[in-house]
N, C-alpha and C positions, 0 to 999 in steps of 0.2 A: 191445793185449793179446789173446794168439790165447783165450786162455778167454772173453772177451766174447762174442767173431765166434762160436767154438762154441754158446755157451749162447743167445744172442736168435737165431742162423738155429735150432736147436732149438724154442725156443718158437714162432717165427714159424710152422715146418711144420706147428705143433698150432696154429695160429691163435688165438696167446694174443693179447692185447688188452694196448692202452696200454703196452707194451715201452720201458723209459728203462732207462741204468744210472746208477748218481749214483757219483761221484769223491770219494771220501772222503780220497783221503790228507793234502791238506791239514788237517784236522779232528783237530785231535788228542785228542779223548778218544773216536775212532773205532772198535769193536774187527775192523774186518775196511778192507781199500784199497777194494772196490766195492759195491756191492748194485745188482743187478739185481733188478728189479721189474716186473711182470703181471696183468693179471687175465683168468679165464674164466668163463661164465656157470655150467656145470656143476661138482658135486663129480667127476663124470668126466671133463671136459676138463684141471681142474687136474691129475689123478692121470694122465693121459696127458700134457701137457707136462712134467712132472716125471719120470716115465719116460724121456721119451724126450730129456730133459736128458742123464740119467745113462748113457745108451744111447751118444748121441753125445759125450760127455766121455771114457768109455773108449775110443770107437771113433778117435776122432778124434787125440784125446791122451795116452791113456792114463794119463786121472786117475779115482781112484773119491772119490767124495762121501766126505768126513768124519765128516758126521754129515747124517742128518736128521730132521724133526721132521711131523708134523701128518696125515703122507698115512692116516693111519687114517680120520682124516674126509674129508678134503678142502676142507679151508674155508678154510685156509690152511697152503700145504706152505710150507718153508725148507730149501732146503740148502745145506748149507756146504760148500765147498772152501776154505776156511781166508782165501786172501788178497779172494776172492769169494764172498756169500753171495747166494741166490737167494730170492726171496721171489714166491711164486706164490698169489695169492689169488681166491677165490671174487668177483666183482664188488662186490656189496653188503658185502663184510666189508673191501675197498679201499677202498672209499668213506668206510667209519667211520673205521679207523683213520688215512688220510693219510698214510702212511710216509710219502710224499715232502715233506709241512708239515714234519714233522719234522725234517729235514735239507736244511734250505729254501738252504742255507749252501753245501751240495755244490754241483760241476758239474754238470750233468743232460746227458745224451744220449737222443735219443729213436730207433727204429728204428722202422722199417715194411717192410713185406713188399713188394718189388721188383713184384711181379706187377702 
């Protein structure tokens, strides 16, 4: 799916942390096919991989985010592109919550930065 490959080379260039996306569509009381999920140590590194998500989704694909949610803090952005949603979280606010326990069920892919 070219919106994965877009959205984690984006987080990776902000050198977001812990980069999986989880396969939801088998799941069916799912409300989106992916989530992709991050963490960075800074409220300004999140609001900078989240920029620049949406930088390279138009640039690349010519998709605009849906909707988004949280970048006023930064402690935890989400944005949605309807069939993918993107979940960028502050480190210590990843940690509490465990999206990824949560959906322990999905498939997981993990990514890493080539370099």
């Amino acid at each position: 799916m070219k919106e994965l490959e877009v959205i984690t080379d984006a987080i990776l260039e902000k050198k977001g942390k812990g980069v999986c996306s989880l396969d939801l569509t088998g799941i069916g009381t799912a409300i989106t096919d992916h989530f992709v999920i991050c963490n960075a140590d800074s409220t300004t590194q999140v609001c900078a991989i989240a920029d620049n998500i949406e930088e390279k989704m138009i640039e690349k694909l010519g998709i605009k985010v849906h909707r988004t949610q949280g970048q006023e803090n930064g402690f935890w952005v989400i944005l949605d592109y309807l069939n993918v949603v993107v979940h960028i979280f502050q480190t210590e606010y990843r940690n509490f919550y465990r999206l990824e326990d949560l959906w322990a069920d999905a498939e997981r892919k993990d990514y890493k930065d080539e370099e």
